[in-house]
MIMIVEX-399579 format. One record per residue (C-alpha): residue number from 1; chain; y, x, z. Coordinates in nm, 2 decimals. Layout:
# MIMIVEX-399579
<i=NUM ch=A y=Y x=X z=Z>
...
This chain:
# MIMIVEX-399579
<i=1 ch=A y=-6.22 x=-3.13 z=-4.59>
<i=2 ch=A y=-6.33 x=-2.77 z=-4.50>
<i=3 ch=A y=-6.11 x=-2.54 z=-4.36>
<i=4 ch=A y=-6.16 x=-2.19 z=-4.39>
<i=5 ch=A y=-5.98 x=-1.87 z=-4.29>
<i=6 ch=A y=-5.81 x=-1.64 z=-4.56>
<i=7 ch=A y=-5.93 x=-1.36 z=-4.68>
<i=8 ch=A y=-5.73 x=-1.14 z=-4.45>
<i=9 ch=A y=-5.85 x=-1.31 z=-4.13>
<i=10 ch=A y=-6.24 x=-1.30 z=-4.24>
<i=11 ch=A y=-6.44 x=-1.16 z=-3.93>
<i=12 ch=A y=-6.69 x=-1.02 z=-4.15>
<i=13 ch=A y=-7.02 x=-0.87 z=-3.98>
<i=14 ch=A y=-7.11 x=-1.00 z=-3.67>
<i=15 ch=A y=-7.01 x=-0.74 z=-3.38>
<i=16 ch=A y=-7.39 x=-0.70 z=-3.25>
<i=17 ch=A y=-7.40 x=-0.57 z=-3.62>
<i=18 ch=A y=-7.11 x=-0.33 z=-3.57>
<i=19 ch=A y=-7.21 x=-0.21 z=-3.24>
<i=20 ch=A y=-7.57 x=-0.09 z=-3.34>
<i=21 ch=A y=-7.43 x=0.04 z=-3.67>
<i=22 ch=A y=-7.14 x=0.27 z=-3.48>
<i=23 ch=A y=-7.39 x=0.33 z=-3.22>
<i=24 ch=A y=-7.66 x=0.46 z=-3.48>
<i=25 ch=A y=-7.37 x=0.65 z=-3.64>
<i=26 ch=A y=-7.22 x=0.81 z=-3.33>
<i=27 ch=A y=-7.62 x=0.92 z=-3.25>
<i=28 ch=A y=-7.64 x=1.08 z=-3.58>
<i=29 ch=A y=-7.34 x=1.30 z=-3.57>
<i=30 ch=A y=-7.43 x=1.39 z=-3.15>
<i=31 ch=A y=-7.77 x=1.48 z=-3.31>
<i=32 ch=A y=-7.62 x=1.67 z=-3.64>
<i=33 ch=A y=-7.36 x=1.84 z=-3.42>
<i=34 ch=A y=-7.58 x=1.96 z=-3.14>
<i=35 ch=A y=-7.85 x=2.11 z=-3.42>
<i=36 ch=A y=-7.67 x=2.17 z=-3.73>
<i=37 ch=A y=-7.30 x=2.22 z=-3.62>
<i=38 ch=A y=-7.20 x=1.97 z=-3.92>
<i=39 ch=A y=-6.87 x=1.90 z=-3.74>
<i=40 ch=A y=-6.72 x=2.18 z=-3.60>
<i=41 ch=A y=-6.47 x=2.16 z=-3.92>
<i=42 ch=A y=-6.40 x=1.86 z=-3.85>
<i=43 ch=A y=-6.36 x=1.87 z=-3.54>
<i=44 ch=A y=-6.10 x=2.21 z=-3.60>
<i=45 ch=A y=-5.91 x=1.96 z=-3.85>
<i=46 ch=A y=-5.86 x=1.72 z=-3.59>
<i=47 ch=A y=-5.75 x=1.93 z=-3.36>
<i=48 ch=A y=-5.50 x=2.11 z=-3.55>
<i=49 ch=A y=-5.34 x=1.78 z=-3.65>
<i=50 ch=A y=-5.36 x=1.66 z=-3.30>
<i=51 ch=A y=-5.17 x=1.93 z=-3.18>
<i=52 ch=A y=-4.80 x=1.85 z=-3.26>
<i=53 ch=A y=-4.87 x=1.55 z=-3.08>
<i=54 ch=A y=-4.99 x=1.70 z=-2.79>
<i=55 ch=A y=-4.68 x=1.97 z=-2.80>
<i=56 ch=A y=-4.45 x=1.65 z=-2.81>
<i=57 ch=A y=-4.68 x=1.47 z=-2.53>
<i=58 ch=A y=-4.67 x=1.72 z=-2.26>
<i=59 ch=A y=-4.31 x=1.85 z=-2.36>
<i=60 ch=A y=-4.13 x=1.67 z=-2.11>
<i=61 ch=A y=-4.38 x=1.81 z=-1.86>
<i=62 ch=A y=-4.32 x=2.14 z=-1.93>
<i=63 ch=A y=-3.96 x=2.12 z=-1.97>
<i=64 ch=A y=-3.95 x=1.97 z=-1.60>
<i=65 ch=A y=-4.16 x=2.21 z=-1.44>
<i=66 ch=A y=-3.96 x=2.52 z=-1.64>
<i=67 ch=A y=-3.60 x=2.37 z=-1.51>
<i=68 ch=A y=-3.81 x=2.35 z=-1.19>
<i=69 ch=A y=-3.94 x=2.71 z=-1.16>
<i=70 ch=A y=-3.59 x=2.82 z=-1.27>
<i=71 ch=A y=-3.42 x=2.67 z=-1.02>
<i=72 ch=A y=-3.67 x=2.79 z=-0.75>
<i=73 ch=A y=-3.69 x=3.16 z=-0.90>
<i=74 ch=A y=-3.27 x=3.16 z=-0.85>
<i=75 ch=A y=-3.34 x=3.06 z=-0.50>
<i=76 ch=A y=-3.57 x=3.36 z=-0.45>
<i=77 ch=A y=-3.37 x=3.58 z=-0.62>
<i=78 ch=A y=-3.03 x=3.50 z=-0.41>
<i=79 ch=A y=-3.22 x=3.52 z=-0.08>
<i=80 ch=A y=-3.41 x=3.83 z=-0.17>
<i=81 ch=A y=-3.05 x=4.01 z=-0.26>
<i=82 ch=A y=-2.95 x=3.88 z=0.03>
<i=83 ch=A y=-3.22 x=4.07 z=0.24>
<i=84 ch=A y=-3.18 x=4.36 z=0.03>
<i=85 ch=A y=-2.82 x=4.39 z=0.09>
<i=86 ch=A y=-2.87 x=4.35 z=0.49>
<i=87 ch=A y=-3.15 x=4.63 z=0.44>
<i=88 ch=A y=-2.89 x=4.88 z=0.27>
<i=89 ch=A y=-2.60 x=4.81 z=0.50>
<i=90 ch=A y=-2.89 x=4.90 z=0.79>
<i=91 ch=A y=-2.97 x=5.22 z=0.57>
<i=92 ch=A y=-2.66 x=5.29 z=0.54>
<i=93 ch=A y=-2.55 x=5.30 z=0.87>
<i=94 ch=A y=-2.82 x=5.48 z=1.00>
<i=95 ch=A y=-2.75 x=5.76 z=0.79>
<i=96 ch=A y=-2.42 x=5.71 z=0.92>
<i=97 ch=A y=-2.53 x=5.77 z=1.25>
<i=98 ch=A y=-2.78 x=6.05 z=1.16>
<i=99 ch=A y=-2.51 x=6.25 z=0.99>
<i=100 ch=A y=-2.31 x=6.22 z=1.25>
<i=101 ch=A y=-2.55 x=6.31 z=1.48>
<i=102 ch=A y=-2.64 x=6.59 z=1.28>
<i=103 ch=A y=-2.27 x=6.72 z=1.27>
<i=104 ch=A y=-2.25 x=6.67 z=1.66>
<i=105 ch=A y=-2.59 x=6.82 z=1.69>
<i=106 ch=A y=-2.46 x=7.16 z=1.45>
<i=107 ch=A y=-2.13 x=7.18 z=1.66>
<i=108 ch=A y=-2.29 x=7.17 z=2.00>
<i=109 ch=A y=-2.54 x=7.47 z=1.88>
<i=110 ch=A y=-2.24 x=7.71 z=1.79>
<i=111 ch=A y=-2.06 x=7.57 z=2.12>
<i=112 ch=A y=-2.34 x=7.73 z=2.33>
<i=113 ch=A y=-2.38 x=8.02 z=2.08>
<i=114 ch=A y=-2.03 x=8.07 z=2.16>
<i=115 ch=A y=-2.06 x=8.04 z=2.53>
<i=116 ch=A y=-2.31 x=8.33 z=2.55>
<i=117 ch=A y=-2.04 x=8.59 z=2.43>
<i=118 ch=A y=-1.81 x=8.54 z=2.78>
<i=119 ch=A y=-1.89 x=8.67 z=3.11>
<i=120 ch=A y=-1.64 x=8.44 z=3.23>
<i=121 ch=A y=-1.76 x=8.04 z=3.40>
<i=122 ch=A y=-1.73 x=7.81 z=3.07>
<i=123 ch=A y=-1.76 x=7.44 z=3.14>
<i=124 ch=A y=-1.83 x=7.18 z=2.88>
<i=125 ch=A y=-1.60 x=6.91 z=2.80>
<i=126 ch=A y=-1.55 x=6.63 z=2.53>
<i=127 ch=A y=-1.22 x=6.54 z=2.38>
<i=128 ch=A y=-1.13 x=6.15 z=2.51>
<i=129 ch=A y=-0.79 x=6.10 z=2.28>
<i=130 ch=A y=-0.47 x=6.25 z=2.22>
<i=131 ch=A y=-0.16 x=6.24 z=2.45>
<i=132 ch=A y=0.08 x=6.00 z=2.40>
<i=133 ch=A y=0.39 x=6.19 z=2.30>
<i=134 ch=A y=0.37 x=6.18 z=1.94>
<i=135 ch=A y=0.60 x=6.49 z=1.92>
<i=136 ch=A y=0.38 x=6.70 z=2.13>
<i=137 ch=A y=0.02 x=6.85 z=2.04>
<i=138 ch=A y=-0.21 x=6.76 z=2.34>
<i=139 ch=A y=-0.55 x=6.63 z=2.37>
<i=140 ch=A y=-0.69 x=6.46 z=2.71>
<i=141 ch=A y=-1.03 x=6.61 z=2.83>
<i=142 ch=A y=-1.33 x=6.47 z=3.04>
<i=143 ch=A y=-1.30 x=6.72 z=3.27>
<i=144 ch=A y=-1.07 x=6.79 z=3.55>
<i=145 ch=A y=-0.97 x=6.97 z=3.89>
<i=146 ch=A y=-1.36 x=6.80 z=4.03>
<i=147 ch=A y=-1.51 x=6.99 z=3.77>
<i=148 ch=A y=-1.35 x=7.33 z=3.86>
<i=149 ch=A y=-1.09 x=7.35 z=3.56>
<i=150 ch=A y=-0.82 x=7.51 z=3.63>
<i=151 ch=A y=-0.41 x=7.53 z=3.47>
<i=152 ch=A y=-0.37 x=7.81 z=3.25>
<i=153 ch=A y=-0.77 x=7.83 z=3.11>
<i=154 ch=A y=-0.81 x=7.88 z=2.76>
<i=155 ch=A y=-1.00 x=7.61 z=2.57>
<i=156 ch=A y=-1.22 x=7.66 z=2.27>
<i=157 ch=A y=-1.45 x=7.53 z=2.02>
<i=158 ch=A y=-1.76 x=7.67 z=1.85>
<i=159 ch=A y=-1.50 x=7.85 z=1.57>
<i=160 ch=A y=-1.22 x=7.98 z=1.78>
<i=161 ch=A y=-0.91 x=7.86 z=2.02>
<i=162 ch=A y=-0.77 x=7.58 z=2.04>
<i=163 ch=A y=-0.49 x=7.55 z=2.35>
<i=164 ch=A y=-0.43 x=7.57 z=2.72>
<i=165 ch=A y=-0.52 x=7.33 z=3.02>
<i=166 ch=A y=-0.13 x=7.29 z=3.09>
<i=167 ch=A y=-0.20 x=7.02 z=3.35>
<i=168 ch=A y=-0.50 x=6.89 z=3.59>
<i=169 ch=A y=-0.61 x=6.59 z=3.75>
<i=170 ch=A y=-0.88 x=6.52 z=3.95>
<i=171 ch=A y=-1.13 x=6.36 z=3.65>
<i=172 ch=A y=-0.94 x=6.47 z=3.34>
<i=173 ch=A y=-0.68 x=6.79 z=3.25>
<i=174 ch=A y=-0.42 x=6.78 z=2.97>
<i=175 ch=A y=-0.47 x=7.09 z=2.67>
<i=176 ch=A y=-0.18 x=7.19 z=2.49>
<i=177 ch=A y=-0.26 x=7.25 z=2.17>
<i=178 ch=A y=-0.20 x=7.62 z=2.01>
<i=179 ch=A y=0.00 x=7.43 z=1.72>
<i=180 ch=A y=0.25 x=7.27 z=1.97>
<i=181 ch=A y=0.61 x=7.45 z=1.95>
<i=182 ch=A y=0.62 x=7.50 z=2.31>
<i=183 ch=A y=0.30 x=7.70 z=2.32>
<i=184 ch=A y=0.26 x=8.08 z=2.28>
<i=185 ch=A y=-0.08 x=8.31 z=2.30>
<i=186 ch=A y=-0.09 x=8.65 z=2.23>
<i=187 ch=A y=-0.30 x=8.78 z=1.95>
<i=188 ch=A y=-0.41 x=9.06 z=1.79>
<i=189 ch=A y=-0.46 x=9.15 z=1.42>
<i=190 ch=A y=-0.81 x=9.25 z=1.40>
<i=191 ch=A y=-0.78 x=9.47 z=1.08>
<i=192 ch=A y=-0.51 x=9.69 z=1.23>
<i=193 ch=A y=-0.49 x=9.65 z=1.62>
<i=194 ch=A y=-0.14 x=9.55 z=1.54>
<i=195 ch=A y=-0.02 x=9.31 z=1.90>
<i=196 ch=A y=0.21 x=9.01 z=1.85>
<i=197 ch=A y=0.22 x=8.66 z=2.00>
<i=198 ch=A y=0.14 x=8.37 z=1.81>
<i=199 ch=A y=0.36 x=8.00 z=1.88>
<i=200 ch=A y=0.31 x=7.67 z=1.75>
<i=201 ch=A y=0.47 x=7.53 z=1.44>
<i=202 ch=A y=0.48 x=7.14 z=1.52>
<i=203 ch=A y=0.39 x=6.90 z=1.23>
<i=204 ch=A y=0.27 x=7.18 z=0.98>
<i=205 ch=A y=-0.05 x=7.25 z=1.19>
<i=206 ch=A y=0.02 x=7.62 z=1.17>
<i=207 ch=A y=0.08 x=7.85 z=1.38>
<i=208 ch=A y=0.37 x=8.20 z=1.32>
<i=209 ch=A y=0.42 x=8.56 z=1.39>
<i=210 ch=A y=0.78 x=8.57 z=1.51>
<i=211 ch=A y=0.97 x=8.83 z=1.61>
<i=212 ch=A y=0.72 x=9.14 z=1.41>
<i=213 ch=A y=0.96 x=9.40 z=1.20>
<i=214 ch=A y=0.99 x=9.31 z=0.82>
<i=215 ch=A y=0.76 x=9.65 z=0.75>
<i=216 ch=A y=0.47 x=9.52 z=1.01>
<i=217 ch=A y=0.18 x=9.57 z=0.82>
<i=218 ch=A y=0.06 x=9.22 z=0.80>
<i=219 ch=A y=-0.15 x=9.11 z=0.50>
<i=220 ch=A y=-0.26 x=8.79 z=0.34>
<i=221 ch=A y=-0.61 x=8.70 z=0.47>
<i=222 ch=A y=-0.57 x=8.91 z=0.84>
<i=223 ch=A y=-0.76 x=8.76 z=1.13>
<i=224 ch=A y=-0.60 x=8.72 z=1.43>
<i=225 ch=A y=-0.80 x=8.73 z=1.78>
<i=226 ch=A y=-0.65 x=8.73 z=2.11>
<i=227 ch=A y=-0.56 x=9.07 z=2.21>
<i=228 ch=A y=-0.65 x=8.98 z=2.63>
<i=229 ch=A y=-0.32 x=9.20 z=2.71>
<i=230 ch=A y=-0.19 x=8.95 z=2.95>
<i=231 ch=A y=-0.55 x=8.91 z=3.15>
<i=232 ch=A y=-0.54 x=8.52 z=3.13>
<i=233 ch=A y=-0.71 x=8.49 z=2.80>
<i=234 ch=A y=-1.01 x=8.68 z=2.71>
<i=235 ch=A y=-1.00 x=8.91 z=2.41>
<i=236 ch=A y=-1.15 x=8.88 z=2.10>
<i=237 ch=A y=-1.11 x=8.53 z=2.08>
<i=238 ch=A y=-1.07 x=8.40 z=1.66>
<i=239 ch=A y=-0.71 x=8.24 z=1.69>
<i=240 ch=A y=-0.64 x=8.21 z=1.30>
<i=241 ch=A y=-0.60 x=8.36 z=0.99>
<i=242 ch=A y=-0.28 x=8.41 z=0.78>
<i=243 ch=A y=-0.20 x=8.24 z=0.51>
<i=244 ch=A y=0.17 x=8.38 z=0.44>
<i=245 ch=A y=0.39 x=8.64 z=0.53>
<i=246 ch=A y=0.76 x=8.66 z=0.44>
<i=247 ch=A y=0.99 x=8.96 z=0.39>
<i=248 ch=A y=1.37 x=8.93 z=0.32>
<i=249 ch=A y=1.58 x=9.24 z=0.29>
<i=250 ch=A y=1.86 x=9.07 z=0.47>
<i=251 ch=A y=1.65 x=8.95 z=0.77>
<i=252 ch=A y=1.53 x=9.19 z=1.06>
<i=253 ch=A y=1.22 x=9.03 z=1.12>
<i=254 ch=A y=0.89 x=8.84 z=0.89>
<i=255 ch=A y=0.79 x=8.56 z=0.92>
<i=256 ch=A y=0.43 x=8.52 z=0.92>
<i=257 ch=A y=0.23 x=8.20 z=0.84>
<i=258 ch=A y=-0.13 x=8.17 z=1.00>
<i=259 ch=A y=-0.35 x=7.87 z=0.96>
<i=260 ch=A y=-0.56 x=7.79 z=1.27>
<i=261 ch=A y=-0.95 x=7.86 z=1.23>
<i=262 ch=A y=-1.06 x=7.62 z=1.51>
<i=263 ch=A y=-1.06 x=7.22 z=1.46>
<i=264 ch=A y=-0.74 x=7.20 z=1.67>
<i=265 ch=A y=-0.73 x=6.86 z=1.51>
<i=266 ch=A y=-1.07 x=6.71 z=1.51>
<i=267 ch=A y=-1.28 x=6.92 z=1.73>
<i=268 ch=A y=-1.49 x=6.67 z=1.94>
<i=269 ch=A y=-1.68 x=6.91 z=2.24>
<i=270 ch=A y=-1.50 x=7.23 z=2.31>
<i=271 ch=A y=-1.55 x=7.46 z=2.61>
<i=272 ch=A y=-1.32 x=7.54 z=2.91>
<i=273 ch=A y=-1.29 x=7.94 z=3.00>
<i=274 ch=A y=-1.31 x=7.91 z=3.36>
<i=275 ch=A y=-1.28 x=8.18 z=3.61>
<i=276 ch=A y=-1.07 x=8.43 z=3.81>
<i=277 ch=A y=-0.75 x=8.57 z=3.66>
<i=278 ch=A y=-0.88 x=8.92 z=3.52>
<i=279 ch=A y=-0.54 x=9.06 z=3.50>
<i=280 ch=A y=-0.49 x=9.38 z=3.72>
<i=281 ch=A y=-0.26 x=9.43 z=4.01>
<i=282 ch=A y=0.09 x=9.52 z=3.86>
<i=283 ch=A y=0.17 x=9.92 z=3.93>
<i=284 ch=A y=0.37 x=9.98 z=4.30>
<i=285 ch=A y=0.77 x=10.01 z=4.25>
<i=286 ch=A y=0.96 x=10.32 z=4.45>
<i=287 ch=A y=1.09 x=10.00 z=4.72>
<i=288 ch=A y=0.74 x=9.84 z=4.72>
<i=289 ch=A y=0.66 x=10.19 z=4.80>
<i=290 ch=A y=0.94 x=10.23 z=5.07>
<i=291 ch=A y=0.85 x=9.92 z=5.27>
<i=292 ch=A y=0.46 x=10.01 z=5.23>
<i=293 ch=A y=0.55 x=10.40 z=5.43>
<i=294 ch=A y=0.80 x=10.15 z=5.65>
<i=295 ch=A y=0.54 x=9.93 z=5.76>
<i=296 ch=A y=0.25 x=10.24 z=5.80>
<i=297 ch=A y=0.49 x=10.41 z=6.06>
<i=298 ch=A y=0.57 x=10.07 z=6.24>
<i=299 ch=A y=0.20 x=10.07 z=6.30>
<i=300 ch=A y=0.14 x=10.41 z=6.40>
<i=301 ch=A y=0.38 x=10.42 z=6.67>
<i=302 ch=A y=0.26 x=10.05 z=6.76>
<i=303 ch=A y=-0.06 x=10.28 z=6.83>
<i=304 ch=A y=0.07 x=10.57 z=6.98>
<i=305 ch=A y=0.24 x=10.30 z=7.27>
């Protein structure tokens, strides 16, 4: 009894057959192709219907290298503000600096603009900190009794006064400030000539007229200069401007509100007005006098003997 395959399972041709006959076929369509371009249809068909496949294929690829490049351009980003910030914090602070310097730079030009206009010695000085009393108005200088400073000079800045050496040590001196209650200069209203003395107001940072009649002719807006009348300042020196003046009928005197022109406050470099006192010799009383004749005859008859 024979026993043979279904249908289904039939090998058919042999595969020698097959091979030459696929072989011959795939020859014909290289050779149709290459002269004839027969299957570049085809060959866009396939293509187009292979390319969902491919998309779904490669998709995990392309998914991990975009979660990848993400990740790596977040990195990048972060140290790149990073850098960015340390650059502008450098900027900044260099500008910092060069305004600063610039400010320092414009202050120490008017200070020796300002130290051409006096005959007298000036000496430079820098402002270390302020005294320790908070209830008095005094700043420490860099200068002191080695440097030739002396009690009593006026100090200034590149805009006008600011105090009076009221003590010195050998490295440093102490400056009363012209705002301090306790200090007094005498000034001079330029507009007029009109002579009065100026004293500190404390806290307020002003400085007053006292004691001018309630008709002085004082104005809003008047500068005020030292008026040099005692010898220890020079004259001409800006002191301040006013800012207020104050007439009541029932009062004998005004009361006159300047504002300071120089930094009292914040002036960094200021200069010293060193020197002599200018002041001249007080005028001979009748006994000065006296003694003077008293003490010529003593020495003439000392001669004579």
């Amino acid at each position: 009894m024979e026993h043979t395959p279904p249908p289904f399972f039939r090998r058919g041709p042999a595969p020698v057959v097959r091979l030459a006959f696929f072989a011959s076929l795939s020859f014909a369509l290289l050779i149709l192709d290459a002269r004839f371009r027969y299957v570049d249809g085809l060959r866009d068909v396939l293509a187009l219907a292979a390319y969902p496949f491919q998309k779904a294929a490669t998709a995990p690829i392309a998914l991990m290298r975009s979660t990848a490049e993400f990740f790596v351009t977040q990195a990048q980003l972060r140290n790149e503000n990073s850098a960015l910030r340390a650059e502008l914090l450098d900027a900044a602070r260099d500008a910092q600096r060069f305004r600063t310097a610039s400010a320092e730079l414009a202050q120490l030009r008017r200070l020796n603009e300002m130290r051409e206009r006096f005959e007298r010695q000036t000496i430079p000085a820098e402002v270390l900190y302020s005294g320790r009393d908070p209830y008095d108005y005094k700043v420490i200088l860099d200068k002191g009794r080695q440097h030739a400073v002396t009690a009593g000079s006026l100090v200034i800045d590149a805009e006008g006064a600011i105090g009076q050496i009221t003590r010195v040590h050998t490295l440093v001196s102490e400056v009363t400030l012209i705002t301090d209650k306790a200090q007094a200069i005498p000034v001079q209203v330029v507009r007029n000539g009109l002579r009065a003395v100026a004293f500190g107001a404390g806290a307020s940072g002003m400085i007053e007229l006292r004691f001018l009649p309630a008709n002085a002719d004082v104005r809003n807006g008047d500068r005020l200069v030292t008026s040099g009348i005692d010898g220890s300042y020079p004259p001409g020196v800006a002191v301040a401007t006013v800012v207020r003046v104050e007439r009541d009928a029932a009062q004998a005197f005004a009361r006159v509100v300047c504002e300071p022109l120089a930094g009292v406050d914040r002036s960094r470099y200021v200069l010293v007005l060193a020197g002599d006192d200018v002041r001249p010799p007080y005028p001979a009383t009748e006994q000065s006098r006296r003694g003077a004749k008293r003490r010529g005859s003593a020495g003439e008859q000392r001669v004579a003997e």
